[in-house]
Structures are given as structure tokens and as C-alpha cells.
PyMOL commands that place a pseudoatom at each C-alpha (Angstrom):
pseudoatom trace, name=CA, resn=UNK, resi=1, chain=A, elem=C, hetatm=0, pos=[-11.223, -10.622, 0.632]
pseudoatom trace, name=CA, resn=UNK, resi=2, chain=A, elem=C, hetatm=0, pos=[-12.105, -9.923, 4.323]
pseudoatom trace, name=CA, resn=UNK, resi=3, chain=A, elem=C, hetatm=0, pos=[-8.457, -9.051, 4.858]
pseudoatom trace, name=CA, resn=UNK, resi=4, chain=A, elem=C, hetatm=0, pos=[-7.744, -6.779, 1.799]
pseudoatom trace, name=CA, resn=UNK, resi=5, chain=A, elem=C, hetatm=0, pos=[-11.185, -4.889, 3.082]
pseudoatom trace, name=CA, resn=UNK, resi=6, chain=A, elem=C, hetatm=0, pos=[-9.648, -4.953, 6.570]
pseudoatom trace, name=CA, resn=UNK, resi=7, chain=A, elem=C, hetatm=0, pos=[-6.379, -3.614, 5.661]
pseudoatom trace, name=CA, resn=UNK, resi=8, chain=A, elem=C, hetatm=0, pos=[-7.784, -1.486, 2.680]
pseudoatom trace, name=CA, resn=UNK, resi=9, chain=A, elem=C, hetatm=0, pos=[-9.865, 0.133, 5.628]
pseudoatom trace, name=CA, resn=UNK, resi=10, chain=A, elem=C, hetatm=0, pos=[-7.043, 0.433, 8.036]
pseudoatom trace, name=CA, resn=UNK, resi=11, chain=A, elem=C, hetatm=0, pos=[-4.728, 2.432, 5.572]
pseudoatom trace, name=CA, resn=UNK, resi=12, chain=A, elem=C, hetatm=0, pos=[-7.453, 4.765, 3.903]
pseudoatom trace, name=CA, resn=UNK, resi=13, chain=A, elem=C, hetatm=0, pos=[-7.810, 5.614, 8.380]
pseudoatom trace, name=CA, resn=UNK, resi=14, chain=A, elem=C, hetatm=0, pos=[-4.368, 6.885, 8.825]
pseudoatom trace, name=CA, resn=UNK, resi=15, chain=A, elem=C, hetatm=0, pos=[-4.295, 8.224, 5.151]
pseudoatom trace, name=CA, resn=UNK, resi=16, chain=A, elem=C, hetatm=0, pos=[-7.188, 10.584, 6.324]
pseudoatom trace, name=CA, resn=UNK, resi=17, chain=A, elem=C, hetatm=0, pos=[-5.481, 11.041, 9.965]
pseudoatom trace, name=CA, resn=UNK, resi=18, chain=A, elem=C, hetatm=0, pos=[-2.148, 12.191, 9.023]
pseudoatom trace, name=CA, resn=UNK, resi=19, chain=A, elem=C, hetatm=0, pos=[-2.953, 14.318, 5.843]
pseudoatom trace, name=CA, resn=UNK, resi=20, chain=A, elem=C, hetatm=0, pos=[-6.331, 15.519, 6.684]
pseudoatom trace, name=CA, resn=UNK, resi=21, chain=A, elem=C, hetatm=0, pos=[-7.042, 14.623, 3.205]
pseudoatom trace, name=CA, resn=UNK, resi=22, chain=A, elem=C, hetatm=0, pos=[-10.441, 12.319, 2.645]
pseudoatom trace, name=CA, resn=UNK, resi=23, chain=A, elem=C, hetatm=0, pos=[-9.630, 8.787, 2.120]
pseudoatom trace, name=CA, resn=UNK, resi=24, chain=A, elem=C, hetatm=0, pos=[-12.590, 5.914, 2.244]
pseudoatom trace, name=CA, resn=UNK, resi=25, chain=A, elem=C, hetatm=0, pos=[-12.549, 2.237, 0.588]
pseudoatom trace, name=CA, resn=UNK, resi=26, chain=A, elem=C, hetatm=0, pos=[-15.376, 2.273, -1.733]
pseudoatom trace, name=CA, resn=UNK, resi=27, chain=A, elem=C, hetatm=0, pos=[-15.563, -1.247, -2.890]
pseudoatom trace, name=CA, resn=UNK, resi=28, chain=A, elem=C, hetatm=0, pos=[-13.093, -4.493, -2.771]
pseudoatom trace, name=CA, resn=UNK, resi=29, chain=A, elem=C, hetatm=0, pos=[-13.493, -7.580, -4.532]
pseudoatom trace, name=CA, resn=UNK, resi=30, chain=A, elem=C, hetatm=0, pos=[-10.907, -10.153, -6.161]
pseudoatom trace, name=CA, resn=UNK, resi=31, chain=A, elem=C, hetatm=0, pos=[-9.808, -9.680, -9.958]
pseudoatom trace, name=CA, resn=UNK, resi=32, chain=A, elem=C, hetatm=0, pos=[-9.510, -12.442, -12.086]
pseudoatom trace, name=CA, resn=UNK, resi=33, chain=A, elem=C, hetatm=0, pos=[-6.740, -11.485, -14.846]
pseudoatom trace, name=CA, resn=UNK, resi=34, chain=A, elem=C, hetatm=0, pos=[-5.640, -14.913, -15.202]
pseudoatom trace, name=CA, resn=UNK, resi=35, chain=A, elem=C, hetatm=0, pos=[-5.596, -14.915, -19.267]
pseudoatom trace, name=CA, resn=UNK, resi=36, chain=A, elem=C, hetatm=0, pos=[-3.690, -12.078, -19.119]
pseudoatom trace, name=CA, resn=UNK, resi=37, chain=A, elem=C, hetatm=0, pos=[-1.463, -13.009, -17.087]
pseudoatom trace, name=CA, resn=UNK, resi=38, chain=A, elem=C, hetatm=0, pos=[-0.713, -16.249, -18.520]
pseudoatom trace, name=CA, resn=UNK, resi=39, chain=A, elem=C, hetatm=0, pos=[-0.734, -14.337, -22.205]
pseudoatom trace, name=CA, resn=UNK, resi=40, chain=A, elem=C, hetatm=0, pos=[2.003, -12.404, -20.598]
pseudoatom trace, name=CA, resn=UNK, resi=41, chain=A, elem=C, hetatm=0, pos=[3.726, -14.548, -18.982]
pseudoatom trace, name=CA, resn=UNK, resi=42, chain=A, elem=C, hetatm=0, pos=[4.119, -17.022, -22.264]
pseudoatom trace, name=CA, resn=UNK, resi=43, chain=A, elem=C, hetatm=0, pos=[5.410, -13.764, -23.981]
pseudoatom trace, name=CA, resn=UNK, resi=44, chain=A, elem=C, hetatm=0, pos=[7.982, -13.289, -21.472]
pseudoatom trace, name=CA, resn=UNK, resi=45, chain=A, elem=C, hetatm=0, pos=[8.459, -17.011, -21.348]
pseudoatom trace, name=CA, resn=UNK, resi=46, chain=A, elem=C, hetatm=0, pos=[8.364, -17.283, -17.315]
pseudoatom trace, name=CA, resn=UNK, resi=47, chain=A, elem=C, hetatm=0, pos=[6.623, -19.674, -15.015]
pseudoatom trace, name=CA, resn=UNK, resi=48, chain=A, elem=C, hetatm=0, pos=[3.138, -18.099, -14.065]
pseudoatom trace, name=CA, resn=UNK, resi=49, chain=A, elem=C, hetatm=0, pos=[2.623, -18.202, -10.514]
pseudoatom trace, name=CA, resn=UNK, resi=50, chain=A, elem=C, hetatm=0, pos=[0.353, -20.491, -9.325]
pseudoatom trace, name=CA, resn=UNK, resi=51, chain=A, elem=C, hetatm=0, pos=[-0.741, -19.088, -6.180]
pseudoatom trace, name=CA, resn=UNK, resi=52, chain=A, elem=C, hetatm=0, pos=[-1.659, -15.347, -7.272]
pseudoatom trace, name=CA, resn=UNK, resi=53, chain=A, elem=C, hetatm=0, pos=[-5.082, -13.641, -6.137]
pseudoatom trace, name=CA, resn=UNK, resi=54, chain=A, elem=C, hetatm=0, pos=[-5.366, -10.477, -7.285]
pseudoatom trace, name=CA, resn=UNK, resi=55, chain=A, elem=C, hetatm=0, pos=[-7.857, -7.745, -5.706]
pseudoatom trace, name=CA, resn=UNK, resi=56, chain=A, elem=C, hetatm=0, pos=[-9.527, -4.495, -7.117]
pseudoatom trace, name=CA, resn=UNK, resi=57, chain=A, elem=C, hetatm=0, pos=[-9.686, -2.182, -4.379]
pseudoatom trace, name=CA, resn=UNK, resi=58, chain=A, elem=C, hetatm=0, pos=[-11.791, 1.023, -5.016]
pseudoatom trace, name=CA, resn=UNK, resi=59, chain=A, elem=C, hetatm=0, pos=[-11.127, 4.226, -3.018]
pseudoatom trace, name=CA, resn=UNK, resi=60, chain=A, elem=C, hetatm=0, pos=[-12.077, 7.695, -3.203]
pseudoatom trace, name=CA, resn=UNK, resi=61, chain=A, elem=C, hetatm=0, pos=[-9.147, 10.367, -2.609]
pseudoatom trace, name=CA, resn=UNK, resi=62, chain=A, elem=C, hetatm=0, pos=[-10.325, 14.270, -2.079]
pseudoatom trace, name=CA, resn=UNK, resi=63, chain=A, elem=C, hetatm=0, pos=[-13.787, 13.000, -3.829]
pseudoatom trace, name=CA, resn=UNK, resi=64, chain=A, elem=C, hetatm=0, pos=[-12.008, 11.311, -6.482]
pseudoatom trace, name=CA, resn=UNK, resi=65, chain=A, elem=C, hetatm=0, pos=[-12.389, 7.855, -7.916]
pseudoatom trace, name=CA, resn=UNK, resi=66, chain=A, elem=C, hetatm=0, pos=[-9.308, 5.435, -7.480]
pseudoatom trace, name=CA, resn=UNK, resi=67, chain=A, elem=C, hetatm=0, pos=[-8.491, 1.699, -8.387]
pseudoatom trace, name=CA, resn=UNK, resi=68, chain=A, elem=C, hetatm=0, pos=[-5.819, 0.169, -7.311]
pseudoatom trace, name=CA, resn=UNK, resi=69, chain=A, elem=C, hetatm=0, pos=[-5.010, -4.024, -7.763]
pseudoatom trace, name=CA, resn=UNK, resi=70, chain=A, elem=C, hetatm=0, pos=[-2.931, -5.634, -5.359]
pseudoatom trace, name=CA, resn=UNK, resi=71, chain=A, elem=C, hetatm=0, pos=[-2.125, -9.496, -4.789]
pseudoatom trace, name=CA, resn=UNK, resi=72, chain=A, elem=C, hetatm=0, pos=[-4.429, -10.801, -2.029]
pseudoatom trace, name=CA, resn=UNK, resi=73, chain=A, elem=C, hetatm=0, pos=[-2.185, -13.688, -1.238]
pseudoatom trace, name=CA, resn=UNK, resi=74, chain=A, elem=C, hetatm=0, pos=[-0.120, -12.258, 1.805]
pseudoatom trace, name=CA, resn=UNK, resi=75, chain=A, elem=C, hetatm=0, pos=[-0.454, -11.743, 4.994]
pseudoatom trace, name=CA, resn=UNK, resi=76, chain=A, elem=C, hetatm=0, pos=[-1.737, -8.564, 6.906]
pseudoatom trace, name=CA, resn=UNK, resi=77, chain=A, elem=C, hetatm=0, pos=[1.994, -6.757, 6.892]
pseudoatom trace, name=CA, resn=UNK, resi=78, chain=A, elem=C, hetatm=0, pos=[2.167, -7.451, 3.303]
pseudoatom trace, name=CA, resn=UNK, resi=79, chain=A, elem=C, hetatm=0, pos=[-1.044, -6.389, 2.507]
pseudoatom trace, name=CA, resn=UNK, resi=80, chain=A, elem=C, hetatm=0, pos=[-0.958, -2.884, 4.230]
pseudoatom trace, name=CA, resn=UNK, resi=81, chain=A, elem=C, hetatm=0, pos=[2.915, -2.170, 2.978]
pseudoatom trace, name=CA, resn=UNK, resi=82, chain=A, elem=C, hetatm=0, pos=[1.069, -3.019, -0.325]
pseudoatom trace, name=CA, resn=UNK, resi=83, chain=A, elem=C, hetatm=0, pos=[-2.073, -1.203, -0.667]
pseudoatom trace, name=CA, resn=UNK, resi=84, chain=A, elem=C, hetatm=0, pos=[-0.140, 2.225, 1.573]
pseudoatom trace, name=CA, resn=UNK, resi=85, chain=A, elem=C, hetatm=0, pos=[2.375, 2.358, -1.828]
pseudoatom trace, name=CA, resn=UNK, resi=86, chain=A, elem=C, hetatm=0, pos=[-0.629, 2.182, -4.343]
pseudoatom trace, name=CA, resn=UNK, resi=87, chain=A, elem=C, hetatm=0, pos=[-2.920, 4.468, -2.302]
pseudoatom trace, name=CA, resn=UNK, resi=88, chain=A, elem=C, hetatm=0, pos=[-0.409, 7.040, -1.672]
pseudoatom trace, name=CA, resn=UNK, resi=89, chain=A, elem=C, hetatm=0, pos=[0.575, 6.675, -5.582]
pseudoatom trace, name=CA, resn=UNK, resi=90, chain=A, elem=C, hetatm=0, pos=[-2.844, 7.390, -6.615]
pseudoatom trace, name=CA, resn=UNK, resi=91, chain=A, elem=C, hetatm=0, pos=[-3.585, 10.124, -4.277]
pseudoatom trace, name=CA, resn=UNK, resi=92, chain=A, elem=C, hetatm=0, pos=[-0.080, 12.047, -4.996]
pseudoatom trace, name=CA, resn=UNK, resi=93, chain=A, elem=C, hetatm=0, pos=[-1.478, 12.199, -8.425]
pseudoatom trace, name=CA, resn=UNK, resi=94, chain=A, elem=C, hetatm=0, pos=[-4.505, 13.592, -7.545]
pseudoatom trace, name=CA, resn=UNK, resi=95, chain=A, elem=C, hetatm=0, pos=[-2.862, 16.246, -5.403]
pseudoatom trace, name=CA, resn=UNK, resi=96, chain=A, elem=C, hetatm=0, pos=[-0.115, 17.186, -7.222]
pseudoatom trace, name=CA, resn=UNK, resi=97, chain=A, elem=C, hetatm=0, pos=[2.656, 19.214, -5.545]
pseudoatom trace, name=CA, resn=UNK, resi=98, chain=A, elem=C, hetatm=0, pos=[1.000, 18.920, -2.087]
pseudoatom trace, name=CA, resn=UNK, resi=99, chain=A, elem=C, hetatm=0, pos=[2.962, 16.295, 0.173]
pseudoatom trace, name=CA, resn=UNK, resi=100, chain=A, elem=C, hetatm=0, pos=[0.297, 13.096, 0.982]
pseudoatom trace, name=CA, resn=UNK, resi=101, chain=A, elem=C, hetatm=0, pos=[1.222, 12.053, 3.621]
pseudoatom trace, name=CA, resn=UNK, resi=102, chain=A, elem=C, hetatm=0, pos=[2.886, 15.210, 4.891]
pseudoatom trace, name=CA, resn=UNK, resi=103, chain=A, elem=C, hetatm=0, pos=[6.054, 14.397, 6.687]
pseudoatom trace, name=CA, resn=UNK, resi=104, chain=A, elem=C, hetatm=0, pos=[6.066, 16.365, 9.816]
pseudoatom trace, name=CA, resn=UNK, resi=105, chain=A, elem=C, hetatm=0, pos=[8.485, 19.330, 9.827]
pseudoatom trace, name=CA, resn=UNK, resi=106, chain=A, elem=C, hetatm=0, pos=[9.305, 18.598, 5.803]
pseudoatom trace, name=CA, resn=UNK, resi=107, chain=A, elem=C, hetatm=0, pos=[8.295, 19.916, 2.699]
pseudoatom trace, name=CA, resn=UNK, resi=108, chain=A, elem=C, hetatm=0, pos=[7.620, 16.438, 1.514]
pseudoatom trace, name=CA, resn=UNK, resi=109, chain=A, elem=C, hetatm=0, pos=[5.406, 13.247, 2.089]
pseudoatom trace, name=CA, resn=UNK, resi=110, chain=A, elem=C, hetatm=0, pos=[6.047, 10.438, 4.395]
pseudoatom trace, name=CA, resn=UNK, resi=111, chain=A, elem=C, hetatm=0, pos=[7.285, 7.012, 2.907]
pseudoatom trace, name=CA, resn=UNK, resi=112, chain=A, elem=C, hetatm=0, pos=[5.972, 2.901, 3.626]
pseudoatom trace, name=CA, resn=UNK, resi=113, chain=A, elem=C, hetatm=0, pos=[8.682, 1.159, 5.416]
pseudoatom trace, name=CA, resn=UNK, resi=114, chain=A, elem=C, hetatm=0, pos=[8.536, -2.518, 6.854]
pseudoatom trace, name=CA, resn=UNK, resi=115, chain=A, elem=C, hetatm=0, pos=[10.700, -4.262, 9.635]
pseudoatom trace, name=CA, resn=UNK, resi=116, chain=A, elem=C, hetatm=0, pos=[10.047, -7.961, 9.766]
pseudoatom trace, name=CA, resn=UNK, resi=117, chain=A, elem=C, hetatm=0, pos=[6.327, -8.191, 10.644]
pseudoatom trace, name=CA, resn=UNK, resi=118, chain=A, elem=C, hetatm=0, pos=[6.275, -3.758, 11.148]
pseudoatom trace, name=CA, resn=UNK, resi=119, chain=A, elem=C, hetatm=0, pos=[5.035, -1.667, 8.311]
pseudoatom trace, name=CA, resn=UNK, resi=120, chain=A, elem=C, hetatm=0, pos=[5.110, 1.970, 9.474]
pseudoatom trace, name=CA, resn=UNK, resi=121, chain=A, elem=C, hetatm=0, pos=[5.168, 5.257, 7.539]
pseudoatom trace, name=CA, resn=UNK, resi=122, chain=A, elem=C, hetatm=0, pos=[8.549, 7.684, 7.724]
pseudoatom trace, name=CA, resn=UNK, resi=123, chain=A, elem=C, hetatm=0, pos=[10.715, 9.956, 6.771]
pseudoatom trace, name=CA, resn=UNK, resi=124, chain=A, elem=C, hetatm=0, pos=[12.337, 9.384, 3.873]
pseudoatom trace, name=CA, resn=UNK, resi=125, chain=A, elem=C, hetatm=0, pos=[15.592, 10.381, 5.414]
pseudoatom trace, name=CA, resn=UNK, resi=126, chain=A, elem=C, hetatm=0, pos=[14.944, 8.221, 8.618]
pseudoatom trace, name=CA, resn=UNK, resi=127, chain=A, elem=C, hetatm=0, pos=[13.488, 5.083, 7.222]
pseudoatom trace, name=CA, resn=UNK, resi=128, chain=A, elem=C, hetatm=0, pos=[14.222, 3.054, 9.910]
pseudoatom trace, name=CA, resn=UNK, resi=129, chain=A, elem=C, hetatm=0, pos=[12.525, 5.782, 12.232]
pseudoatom trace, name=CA, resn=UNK, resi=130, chain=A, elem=C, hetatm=0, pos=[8.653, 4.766, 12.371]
pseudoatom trace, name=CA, resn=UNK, resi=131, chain=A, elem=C, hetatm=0, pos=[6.502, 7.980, 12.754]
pseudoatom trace, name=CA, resn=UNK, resi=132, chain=A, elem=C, hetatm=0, pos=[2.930, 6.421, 12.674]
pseudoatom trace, name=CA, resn=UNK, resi=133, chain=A, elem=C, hetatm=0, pos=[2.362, 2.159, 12.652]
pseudoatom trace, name=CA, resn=UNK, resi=134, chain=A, elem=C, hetatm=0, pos=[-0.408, 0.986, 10.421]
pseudoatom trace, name=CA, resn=UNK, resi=135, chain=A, elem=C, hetatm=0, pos=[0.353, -2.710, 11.632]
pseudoatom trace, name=CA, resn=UNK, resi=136, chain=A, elem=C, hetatm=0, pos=[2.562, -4.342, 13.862]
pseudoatom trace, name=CA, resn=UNK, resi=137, chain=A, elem=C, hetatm=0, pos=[2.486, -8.550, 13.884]
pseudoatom trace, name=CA, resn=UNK, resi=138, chain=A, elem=C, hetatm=0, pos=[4.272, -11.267, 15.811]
pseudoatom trace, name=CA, resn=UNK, resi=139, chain=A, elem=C, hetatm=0, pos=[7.009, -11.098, 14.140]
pseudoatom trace, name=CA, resn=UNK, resi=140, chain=A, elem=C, hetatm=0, pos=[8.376, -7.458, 14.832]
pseudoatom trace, name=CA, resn=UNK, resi=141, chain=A, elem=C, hetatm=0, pos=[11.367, -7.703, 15.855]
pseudoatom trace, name=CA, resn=UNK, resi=142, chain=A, elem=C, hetatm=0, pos=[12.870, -8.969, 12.901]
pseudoatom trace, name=CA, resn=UNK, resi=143, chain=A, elem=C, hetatm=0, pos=[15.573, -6.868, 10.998]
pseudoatom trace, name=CA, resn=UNK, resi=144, chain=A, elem=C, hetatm=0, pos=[14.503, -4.511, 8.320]
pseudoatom trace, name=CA, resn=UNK, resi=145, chain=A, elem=C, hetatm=0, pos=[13.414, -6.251, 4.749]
pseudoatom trace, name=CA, resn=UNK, resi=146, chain=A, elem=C, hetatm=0, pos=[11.430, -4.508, 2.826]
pseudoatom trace, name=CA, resn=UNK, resi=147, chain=A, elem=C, hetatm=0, pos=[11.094, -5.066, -0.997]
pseudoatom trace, name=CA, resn=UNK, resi=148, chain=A, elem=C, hetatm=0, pos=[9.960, -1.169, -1.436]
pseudoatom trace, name=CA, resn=UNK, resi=149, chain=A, elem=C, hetatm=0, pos=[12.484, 1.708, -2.040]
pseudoatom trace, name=CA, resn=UNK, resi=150, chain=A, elem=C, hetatm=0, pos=[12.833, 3.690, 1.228]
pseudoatom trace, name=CA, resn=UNK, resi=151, chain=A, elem=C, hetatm=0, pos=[12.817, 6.923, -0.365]
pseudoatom trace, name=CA, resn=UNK, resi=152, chain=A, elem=C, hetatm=0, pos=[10.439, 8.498, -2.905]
for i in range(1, 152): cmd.bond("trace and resi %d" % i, "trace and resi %d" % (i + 1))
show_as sticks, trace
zoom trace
């Protein structure tokens, strides 16, 4: 779990930087749903997936109380592309119409976008165009894959 707090931590940072909004990781610890997931998975009659870890992260947004689960079993990239969807989820609904994070010069908020080992927020019109990094690994100079929508 020393890697979801780290990249939990590192997220919630530029959440706060970019949107002047308060964002601060309140509590992580792994989440055992395994009966429900296998319940689930025997109703939808596919494989369950053996190697799946899955973490409660706890955050506060403007003061407000947030969960969010994520699978712990990635590596940093994945982690941070993960936990920057759910956090900015949860803290759009919290702040309704205003943009989080603003997108600079646009009425609406920046987007998580990942190339190779890169996960970097953007504008939804330009997401291959990193505006801020939250992590850059090894393996950055790959072409863009990223299982996320580049527009929301």
C-alpha cells in the first residue's frame, strides 16, 4: 500500500496546485471484496482475476469526505492515471459546475492522459498536449495508450 499512499499523495498535490481547491489523502488501506467479486463474477460467468488488490483510498475534497477504490496491482503510471480519474470524479461532484481541474484559458476542467510510462493532465481538445506531469517513468517515450477516454 506504500505506493497507492505515494501516488494517492502525489495526485491530491497537483489536485490542490492547479485548482486551488483543498485536496489531502486521509487514509489508504487495501479492500478485500473478494466474495463479491467472485459472487459477481459467477453471475456473469467470467474468470475472476487472480491477481486483483483492491485499495480504499480516503480523501477529503473542499472539507468533504471521499472514497474512492482502485486496483493496487499496477505500477506507479497506472496507479496515478487511476486514482487522478476517481479523484477528479468525486471532487467534480462535490463542486458542481465549477471546472476541477480548471483548464487554463477554458471554461472547463483538465483531463488524465497517459503516453507509454507519462500520465499528465490536458486539455481535452489537446490530449496529446501535457499541461502539468504527475509522473513520468522509464518508459516515456512510448506512443500514446491509454485505456481512459481523452475527453470528458
Amino acid at each position: 500500500m506504500t505506493q497507492v499512499s505515494a501516488s494517492a499523495a502525489q495526485v491530491a498535490a497537483s489536485l490542490s496546485r492547479l485548482s486551488g481547491v483543498g485536496v489531502r489523502v486521509t487514509a489508504v488501506r487495501s479492500h478485500d471484496d473478494s466474495e463479491l467479486r467472485s459472487q459477481g463474477s459467477s453471475l456473469l460467468g467470467v474468470a475472476l482475476e487472480s491477481d486483483y488488490l483492491e485499495a480504499a483510498v480516503d480523501l477529503s475534497i473542499h472539507d468533504e469526505e471521499v472514497r474512492v477504490f482502485i486496483n493496487a496491482q499496477q505500477g506507479p503510471a497506472g496507479l496515478v492515471e487511476q486514482l487522478a480519474h476517481a479523484v477528479v470524479d468525486s471532487g467534480q461532484e462535490i463542486l458542481g459546475s465549477t471546472p476541477f481541474p480548471p483548464c487554463p484559458g477554458h471554461s472547463h476542467p483538465m483531463t488524465v492522459a497517459a503516453s507509454g510510462g507519462r500520465v499528465f493532465w490536458c486539455c481535452p481538445s489537446a490530449p496529446d498536449t501535457a499541461i502539468a506531469i504527475l509522473v513520468e517513468t522509464a518508459d516515456a517515450g512510448q506512443p500514446r495508450s491509454s485505456k481512459w477516454p481523452s475527453d470528458t
